[in-house]
Structure formats: structure tokens, C-alpha cells
C-alpha positions in Angstrom: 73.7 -19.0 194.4 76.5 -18.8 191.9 77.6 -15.2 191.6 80.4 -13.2 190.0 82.1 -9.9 190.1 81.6 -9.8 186.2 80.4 -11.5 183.5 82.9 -13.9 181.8 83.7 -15.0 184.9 83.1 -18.4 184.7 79.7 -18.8 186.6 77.9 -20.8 183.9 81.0 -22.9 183.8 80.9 -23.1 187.9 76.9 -23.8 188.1 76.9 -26.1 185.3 79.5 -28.4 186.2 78.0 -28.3 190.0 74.7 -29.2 188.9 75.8 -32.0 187.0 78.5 -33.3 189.4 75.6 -33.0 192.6 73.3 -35.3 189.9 76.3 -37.8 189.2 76.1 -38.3 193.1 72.1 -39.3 193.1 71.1 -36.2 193.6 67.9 -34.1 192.4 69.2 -31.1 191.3 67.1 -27.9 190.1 68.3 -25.6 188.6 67.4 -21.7 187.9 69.0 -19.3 186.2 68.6 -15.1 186.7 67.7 -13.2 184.2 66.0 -13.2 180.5 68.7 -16.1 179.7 67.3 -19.1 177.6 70.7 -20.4 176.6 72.1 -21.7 179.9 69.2 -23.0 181.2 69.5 -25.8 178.1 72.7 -26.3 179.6 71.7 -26.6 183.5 68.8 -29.2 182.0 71.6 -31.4 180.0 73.0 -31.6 184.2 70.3 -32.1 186.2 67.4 -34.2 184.3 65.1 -31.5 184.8 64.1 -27.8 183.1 66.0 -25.4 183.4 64.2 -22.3 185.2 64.6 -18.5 185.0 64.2 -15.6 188.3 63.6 -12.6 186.7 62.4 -9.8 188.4 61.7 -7.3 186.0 59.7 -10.0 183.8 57.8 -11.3 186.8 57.7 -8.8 189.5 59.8 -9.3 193.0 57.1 -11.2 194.4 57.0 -14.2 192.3 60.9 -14.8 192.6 60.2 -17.0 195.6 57.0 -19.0 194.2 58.1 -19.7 191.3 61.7 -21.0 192.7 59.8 -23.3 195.0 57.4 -24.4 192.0 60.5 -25.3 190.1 62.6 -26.9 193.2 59.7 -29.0 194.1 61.3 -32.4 195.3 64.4 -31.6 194.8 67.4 -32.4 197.5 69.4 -29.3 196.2 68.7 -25.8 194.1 71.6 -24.3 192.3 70.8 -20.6 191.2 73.5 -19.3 188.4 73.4 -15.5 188.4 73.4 -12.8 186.2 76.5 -10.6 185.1 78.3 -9.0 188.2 76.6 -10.0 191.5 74.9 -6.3 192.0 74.3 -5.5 188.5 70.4 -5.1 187.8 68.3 -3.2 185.2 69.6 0.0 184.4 68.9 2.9 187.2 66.7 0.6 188.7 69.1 0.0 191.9 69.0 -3.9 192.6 65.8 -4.5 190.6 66.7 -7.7 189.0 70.1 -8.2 190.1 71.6 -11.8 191.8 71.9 -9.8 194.8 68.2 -9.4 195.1 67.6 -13.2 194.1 69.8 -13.8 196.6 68.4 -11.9 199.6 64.8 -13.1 198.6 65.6 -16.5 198.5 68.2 -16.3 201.6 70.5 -18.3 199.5 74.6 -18.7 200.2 76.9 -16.8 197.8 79.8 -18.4 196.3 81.5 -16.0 194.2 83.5 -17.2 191.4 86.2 -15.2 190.5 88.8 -14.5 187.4 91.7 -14.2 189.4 94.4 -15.1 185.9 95.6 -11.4 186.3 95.6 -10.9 190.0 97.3 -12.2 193.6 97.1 -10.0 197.0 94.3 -7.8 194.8 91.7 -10.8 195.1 91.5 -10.4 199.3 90.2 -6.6 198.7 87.8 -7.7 195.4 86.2 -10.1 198.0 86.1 -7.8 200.7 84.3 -5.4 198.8 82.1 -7.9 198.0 81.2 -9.5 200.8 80.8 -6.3 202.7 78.8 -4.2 200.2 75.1 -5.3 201.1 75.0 -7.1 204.4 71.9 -9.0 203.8 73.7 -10.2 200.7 75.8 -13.8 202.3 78.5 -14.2 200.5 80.1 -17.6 201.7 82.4 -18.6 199.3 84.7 -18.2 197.0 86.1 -20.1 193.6 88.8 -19.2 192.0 88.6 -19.6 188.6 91.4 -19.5 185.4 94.2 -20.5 187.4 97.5 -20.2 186.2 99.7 -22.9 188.1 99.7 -24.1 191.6 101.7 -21.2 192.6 99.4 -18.8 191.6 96.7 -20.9 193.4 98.4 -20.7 196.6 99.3 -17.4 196.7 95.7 -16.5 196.0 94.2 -18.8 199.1 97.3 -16.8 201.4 96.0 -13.7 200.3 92.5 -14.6 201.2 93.9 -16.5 204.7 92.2 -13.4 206.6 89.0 -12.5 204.8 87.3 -14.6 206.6 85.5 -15.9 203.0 86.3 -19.8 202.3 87.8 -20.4 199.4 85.4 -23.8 197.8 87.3 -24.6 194.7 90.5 -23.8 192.0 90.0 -24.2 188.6 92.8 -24.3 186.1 92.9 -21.8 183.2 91.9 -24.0 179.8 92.2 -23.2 176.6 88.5 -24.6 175.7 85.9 -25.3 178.0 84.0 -27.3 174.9 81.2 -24.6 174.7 81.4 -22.9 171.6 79.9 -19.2 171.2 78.1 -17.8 168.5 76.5 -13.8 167.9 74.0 -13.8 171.0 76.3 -16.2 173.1 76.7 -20.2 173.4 75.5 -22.3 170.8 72.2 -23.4 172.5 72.5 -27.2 174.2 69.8 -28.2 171.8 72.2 -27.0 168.6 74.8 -29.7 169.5 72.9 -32.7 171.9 75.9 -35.0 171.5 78.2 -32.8 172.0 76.4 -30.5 174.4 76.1 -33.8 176.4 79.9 -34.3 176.4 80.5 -30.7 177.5 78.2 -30.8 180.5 80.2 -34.0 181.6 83.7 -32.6 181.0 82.2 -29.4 183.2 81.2 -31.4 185.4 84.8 -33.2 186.4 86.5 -30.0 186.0 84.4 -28.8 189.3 84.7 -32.4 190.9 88.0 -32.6 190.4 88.6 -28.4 191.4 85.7 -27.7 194.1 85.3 -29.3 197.4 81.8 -30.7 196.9 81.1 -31.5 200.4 81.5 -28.5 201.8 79.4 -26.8 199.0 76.7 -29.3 200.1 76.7 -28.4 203.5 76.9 -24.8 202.5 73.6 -25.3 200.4 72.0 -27.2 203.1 72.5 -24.2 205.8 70.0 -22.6 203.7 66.9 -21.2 205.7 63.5 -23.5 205.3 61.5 -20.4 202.6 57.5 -20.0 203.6 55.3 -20.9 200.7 53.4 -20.9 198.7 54.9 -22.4 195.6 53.7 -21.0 192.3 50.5 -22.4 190.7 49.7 -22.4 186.6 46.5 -23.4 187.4 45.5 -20.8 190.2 47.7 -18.0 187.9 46.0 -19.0 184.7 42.4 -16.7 184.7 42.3 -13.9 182.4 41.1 -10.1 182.3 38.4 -10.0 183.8 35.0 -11.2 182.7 37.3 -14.1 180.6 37.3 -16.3 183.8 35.8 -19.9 184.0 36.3 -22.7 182.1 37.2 -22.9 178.5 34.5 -22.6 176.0 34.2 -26.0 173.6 34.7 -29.2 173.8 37.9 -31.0 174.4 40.8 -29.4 174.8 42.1 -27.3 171.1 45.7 -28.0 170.1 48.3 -25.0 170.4 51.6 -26.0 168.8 54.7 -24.8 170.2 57.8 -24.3 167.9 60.7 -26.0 168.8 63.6 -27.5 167.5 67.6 -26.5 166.7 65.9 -22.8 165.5 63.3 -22.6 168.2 65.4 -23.1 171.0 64.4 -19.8 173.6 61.2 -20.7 175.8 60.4 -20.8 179.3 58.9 -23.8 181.1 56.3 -21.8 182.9 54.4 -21.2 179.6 53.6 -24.1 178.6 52.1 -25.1 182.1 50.1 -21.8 182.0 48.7 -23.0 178.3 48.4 -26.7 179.8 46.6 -24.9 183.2 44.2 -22.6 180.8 42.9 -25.7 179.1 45.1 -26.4 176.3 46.8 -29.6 174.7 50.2 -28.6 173.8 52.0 -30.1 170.8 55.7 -29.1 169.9 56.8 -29.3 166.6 59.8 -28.5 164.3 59.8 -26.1 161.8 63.1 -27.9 160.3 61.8 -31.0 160.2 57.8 -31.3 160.3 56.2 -30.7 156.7 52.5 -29.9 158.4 51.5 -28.1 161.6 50.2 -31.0 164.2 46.7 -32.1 163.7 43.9 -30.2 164.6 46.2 -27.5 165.0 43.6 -24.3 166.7 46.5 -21.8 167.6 50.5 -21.5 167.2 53.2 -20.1 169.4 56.4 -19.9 167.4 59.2 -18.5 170.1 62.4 -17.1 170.1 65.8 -18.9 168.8 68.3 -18.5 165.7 66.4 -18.3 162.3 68.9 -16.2 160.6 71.3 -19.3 161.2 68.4 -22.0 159.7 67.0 -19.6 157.2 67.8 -21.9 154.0 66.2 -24.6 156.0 63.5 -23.0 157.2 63.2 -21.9 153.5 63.3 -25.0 152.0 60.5 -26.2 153.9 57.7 -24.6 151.6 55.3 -26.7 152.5 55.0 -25.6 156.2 55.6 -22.2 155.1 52.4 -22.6 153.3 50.7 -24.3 156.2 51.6 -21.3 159.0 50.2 -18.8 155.9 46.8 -20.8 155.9 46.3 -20.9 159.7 47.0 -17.1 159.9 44.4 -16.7 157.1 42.0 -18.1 158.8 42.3 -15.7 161.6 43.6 -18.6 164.2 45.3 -17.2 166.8 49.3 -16.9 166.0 51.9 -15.2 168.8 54.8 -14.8 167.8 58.1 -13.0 169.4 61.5 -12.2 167.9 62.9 -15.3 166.0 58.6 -16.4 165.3 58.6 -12.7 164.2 61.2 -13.2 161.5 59.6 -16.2 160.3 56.3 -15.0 159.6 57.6 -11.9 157.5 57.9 -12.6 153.6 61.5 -12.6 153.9 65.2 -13.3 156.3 67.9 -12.6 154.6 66.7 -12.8 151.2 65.3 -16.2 151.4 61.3 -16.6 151.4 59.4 -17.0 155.2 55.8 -17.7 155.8 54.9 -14.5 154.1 52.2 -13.8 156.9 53.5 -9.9 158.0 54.4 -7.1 155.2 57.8 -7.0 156.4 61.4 -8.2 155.2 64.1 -9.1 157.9 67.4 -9.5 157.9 71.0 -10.0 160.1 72.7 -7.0 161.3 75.8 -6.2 163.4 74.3 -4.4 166.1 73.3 -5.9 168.7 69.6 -5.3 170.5 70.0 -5.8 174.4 67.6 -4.5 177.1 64.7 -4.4 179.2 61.7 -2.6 178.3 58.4 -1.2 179.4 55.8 -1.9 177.0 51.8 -0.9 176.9 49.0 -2.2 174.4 47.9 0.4 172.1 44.8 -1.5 171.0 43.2 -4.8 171.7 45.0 -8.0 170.4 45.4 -11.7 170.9 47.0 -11.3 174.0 46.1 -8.1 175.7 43.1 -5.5 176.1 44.0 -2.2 175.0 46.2 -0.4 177.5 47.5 -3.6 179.0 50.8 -2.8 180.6 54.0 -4.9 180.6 57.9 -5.6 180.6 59.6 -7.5 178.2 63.0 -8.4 177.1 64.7 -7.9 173.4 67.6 -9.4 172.3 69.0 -9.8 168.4 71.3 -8.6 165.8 68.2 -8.6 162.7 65.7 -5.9 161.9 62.5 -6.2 160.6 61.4 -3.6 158.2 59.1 -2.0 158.6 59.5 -2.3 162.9 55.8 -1.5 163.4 52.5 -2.2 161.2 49.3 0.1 161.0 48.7 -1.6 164.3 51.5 -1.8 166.5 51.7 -4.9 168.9 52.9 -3.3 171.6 54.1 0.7 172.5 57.5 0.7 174.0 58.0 3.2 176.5 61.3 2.4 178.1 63.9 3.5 177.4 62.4 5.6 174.1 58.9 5.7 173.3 58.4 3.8 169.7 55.3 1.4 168.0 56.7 -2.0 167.7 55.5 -5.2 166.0 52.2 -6.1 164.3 48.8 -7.0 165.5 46.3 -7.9 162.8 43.5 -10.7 163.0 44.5 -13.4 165.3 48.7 -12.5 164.2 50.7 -11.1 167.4 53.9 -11.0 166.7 57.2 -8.7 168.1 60.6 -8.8 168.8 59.6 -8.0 172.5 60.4 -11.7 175.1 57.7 -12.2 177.6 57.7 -14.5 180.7 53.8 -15.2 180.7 54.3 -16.2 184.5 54.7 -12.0 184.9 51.0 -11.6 183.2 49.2 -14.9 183.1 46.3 -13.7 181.7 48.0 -13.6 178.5 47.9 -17.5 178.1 44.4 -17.9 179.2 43.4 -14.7 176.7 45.3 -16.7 173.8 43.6 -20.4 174.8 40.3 -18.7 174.6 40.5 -17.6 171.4 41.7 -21.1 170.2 38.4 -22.8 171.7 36.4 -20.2 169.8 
């Protein structure tokens, strides 16, 4: 587990370049990320060859952490979990709900704390005290030091932390550019920039080669307790409410087409093997690029990503517009969830959409971060009526209005408000789900394709 006091830290940094130097050696690396985050995990796949996996507990519930991380480290020689702001920072008055700390402890992982120690010497032996001694079950066994000034500052940090009895695994000069550009809701997304995503990963990954003693993070990994199954399952998690279970009604299996591309870029793995698992045949597709939905197209998921940065692209592209319009006419089954959202309205930023909600959207300033609790107000595509959930937002647009005669969902943390629109087969909202926290939502969704 890759941890930090902070965010900004440099654990992305850390984790990345580890995963990808572990996989120069012939390793199979998986990786996992904690938390809601979509953007790093593009980055961990660039290392390791393989997706890039989220351990959310607020999204999934504490007792899927483990199944799903051995569902996603299946033959794999090594795991390499990159954490979420400071090591003991969770939801909101929750206590450790969601925090690294309580990945950690459920997966019995080793800590290595990576630490911003440009402003500090003596200071950084108390910082990792406090750290290592604040939750025992918590094993924090390791240290990296990280934005480095020269070589005295690196040794008079390592004297300082002679006593702690806390290793420290790696020094990592400060640099001016770490080839990972930012942008309103954080790094550029891996599949923005593949080239030069690729050569970023690489340069991460001989910063930590050349800074971190690789060896003895290896043999810290492989102290790791063995972790009792089972692993997760798409196909035993995919049943719906009940009276929905048993197979698929039809033949064959209907096409649902996933959005993807540069402004589709936020998804988790798990959902399409939960759509694959409930009898689906999913078909991505790129709303910059593709003129026509995929053929035989029965049902659409259009996910979350950065519209407001392809708008006149996404614009220009009328004859998909036109296409999305007609399958939402014909009441196939559309979800939708904060960037798919602002594509089906009429309008983002002035520039025409797929005209499918009565609502216009546009880029703001303010930024829309949090965890939520969320209930069904009514039936829908993807819930019964009183169905409850917790979701994720995150954006600088609005949409207005924010809710339609029939509100797709009722958010009830932290203020109550409708949000979203359900009408026909259309589900769409700003509110993120992880469909491994309610299956049934994918089997529900499926079901409605076949009919």
C-alpha cells in the first residue's frame, strides 16, 4: 500500500513508477487504486498491462474490499494499492470509512509512506512517528522520501529517522516536471495523451528505479499475509431485484454500447464484467470518432469523462447526435452519469448535444466533490422505487434544470435535493456509481435491452 500524510504527496508518482518498474522486471503487476479515482488507474494500466482497479468502501461496502482485490490480483506475482489523500482520511464523519487505513487493515497490506519532506529535516522522525503509531493494526513499514532537495538534505532526513525504527525505501529528487500535466478535475487522463502518457509512465518508472530500493520493497510486499477467499464473481453478483432472476429473456445476446474514447475516459472494469455476466455483448465506441452507434445497438451506457473539453467535437459530430436521439426515442434503455449527462442535454456550453433531456449545461468554477447517499424516488431503468445507494459526484458544469419532473435519484447526504432525470428508458445524473456496490443495477439494465 502506497500511502501519504497528504495529498500532493507524490503517491501517484510513487505507485506508478513502482508498478511499472516491478513490470519492466517480468513481473505481473496489479494494480488498484482507493477511492472514486478514474484518472490514475489509466495511469497504473499504462504500467502494468492490466486494468486499473478501484477499493472503495463507501461505493461497495467494506465487505467487498477484499473480493474484489483478489478478483482483480488474480495471477498476479505482486498487488500495488495507491491510496487516497492522507493515509487516515475517509468520508466525512464517517471515522475510517473509506480511508487507505481501512484498505490497509482489510487487506493486511505493508505501508510505505511517501512523504514531502522539501520543507522539513529532524520534523520528519515525529510526522512518521505519529504515523506509524496512530492505529496499530495499521503496518506502516516504510518510508519514501520524496521532493528532495540535495544529497544533504537526504541525509540529514535518513539521521533523523536513524531511531524510528521505520526503513526508509527510497529518495526522490525534487523536479521541476514530473511529465504529467493537470487540468480542472486533476491529470490529463492517460487515454488524452497515449504517446505521451506512455513516455511519462516510463520516465516514473526510472525515477523510482533509480531512487527506491526495489528489492527490499519486493520482499516487503511478499511478507504479506496469504488473504482467505473468495474472490469476487460478476457472474454470481449479477441477479437482479428479486423476481428479475434467471436467464435473459431473447435470443442471443443484445448489444449495449459503452462510450469511450479521449471524452469518455471515467469507467470501472467491474461494469463491464457485470453487463458481460448478465448476458450482454458489450461494444465500446467513440463519440469523437464513430458517426453511428454499433450495430444492433439494444441499450447505451455513456460514462463519465471531459465533454466540456470535446464539446466542439462532440458537436460536430451531428450525425451521432442524431443517432443517440433516435435510440432514446424509441424508449431503449440509455444510462447515463455526469459527462453522459451533459451530452444528452440540448446544450454544453452553447454548442448543440444530443438534445435527449430538457436541460442546458455548461462549465463553471466551482468545483462539485463528495460522497453521497442517494434513494430512488420512483421506478427507473436501473432501480425499483426506494432503491437505496451511494454514489460519487465530481465536476465544475451544471445542468439546468438539476432535476426533471422525475428525479433520477433523491440525494440525501449531505442535503436532501431531486437530482437528474428518469423518463422512458433515459437514466441519467451527475451521481458515479460502482455497479459492483449494487449489481442488480446491470442485470435490471440488460433486461430491459433483451425486451
Amino acid at each position: 500500500m502506497i500511502a501519504a500524510p497528504a495529498s500532493g504527496s507524490g503517491k501517484t508518482t510513487v505507485a506508478t513508477g513502482l508498478m511499472a518498474a516491478f513490470a519492466a522486471r517480468g513481473l505481473a503487476v496489479s494494480p488498484h487504486k482507493v477511492g472514486p479515482d478514474y484518472i490514475d488507474p489509466g495511469y497504473h494500466a499504462l504500467a502494468t498491462g492490466r486494468p486499473g482497479r478501484n477499493l472503495d468502501a463507501w461505493l461497495c461496502g467494506p465487505e467487498r474490499l477484499l473480493p474484489l482485490f483478489l478478483h482483480g490480483a488474480a495471477g498476479a506475482d505482486l498487488a500495488v494499492v495507491e491510496g487516497v489523500m492522507g493515509l487516515y482520511d475517509g468520508a466525512v464523519g464517517r471515522g475510517e470509512l473509506a480511508s487507505t487505513a481501512q484498505v490497509a487493515k482489510v487487506l493486511r497490506a505493508p505501508v510505505v509512506l511517501v512523504v514531502d519532506a522539501s520543507a522539513q529535516a529532524r520534523s520528519v522522525a515525529a510526522l512518521v512517528h505519529g504515523f506509524a503509531s496512530w492505529d496499530p493494526e495499521v503496518r506502516l513499514a516504510g518510508v519514501v522520501l520524496n521532493k528532495l532537495g540535495s544529497d544533504r538534505h537526504e541525509e540529514l532526513l535518513r539521521e533523523a529517522l536513524d531511531g524510528s525504527g521505520v526503513p526508509v525505501l527510497g529518495a526522490l529528487r525534487r523536479t521541476p516536471d514530473a511529465g504529467t500535466p493537470s487540468r480542472h478535475l486533476g491529470l490529463v487522463p492517460a487515454a488524452e495523451r497515449r504517446a505521451e502518457a506512455v513516455a511519462s509512465v516510463a520516465a516514473l518508472a526510472e525515477r523510482v528505479r533509480a531512487g527506491c530500493d526495489l528489492a527490499a520493497l519486493h520482499a516487503l510486499a511478499r511478507s504479506a499475509p496469504p488473504l482467505p477467499g473468495p474472490a469476487w464473481d460478476p457472474a454470481a453478483e449479477a441477479p437482479g431485484p428479486a423476481g428479475e432472476d434467471g436467464p435473459v429473456p431473447g435470443p442471443g445476446r443484445p448489444v449495449v454500447a459503452v462510450a469511450g474514447g479521449p471524452a469518455f475516459t471515467f469507467g470501472y472494469a467491474e461494469h463491464t464484467e457485470l453487463l458481460t455476466a448478465a448476458g450482454a455483448e458489450v461494444v465500446p465506441f467513440d463519440p469523437l470518432r464513430d458517426e453511428g452507434l454499433p450495430p444492433d445497438t439494444a441499450g447505451l451506457v455513456l460514462g463519465g469523462g471531459f465533454p466540456e473539453v470535446y464539446a466542439p467535437e462532440l458537436a460536430a459530430n451531428a450525425p451521432l447526435r442524431e443517432a443517440v436521439a433516435a435510440l432514446a426515442a424509441r424508449g431503449a434503455p440509455v444510462a447515463a452519469e455526469c459527462a453522459g449527462l451533459l451530452y444528452l442535454a440540448r446544450s454544453l456550453d452553447g454548442r448543440p448535444m444530443c438534445g435527449v433531456l430538457d436541460a442546458e449545461a455548461r462549465m463553471t468554477e466551482r468545483l462539485t466533490l463528495g460522497y453521497r447517499e442517494a434513494v430512488a424516488p420512483a421506478g427507473s431503468l436501473l432501480a425499483p422505487a426506494g432503491t437505496r445507494l451511494r454514489g460519487h459526484e465530481f465536476h465544475r458544469t451544471v445542468v439546468e434544470p438539476g432535476a426533471g419532473p422525475t428525479p433520477a435519484w433523491r440525494v440525501e447526504h449531505p442535503a436532501r435535493r431531486p437530482e437528474g432525470f428518469s423518463r422512458g428508458g433515459v437514466h441519467a445524473s451527475y451521481l458515479h456509481l460502482h455497479w459492483a456496490g449494487a449489481p442488480g443495477l446491470a442485470r435490471r439494465l440488460v433486461r430491459r435491452c433483451a425486451r
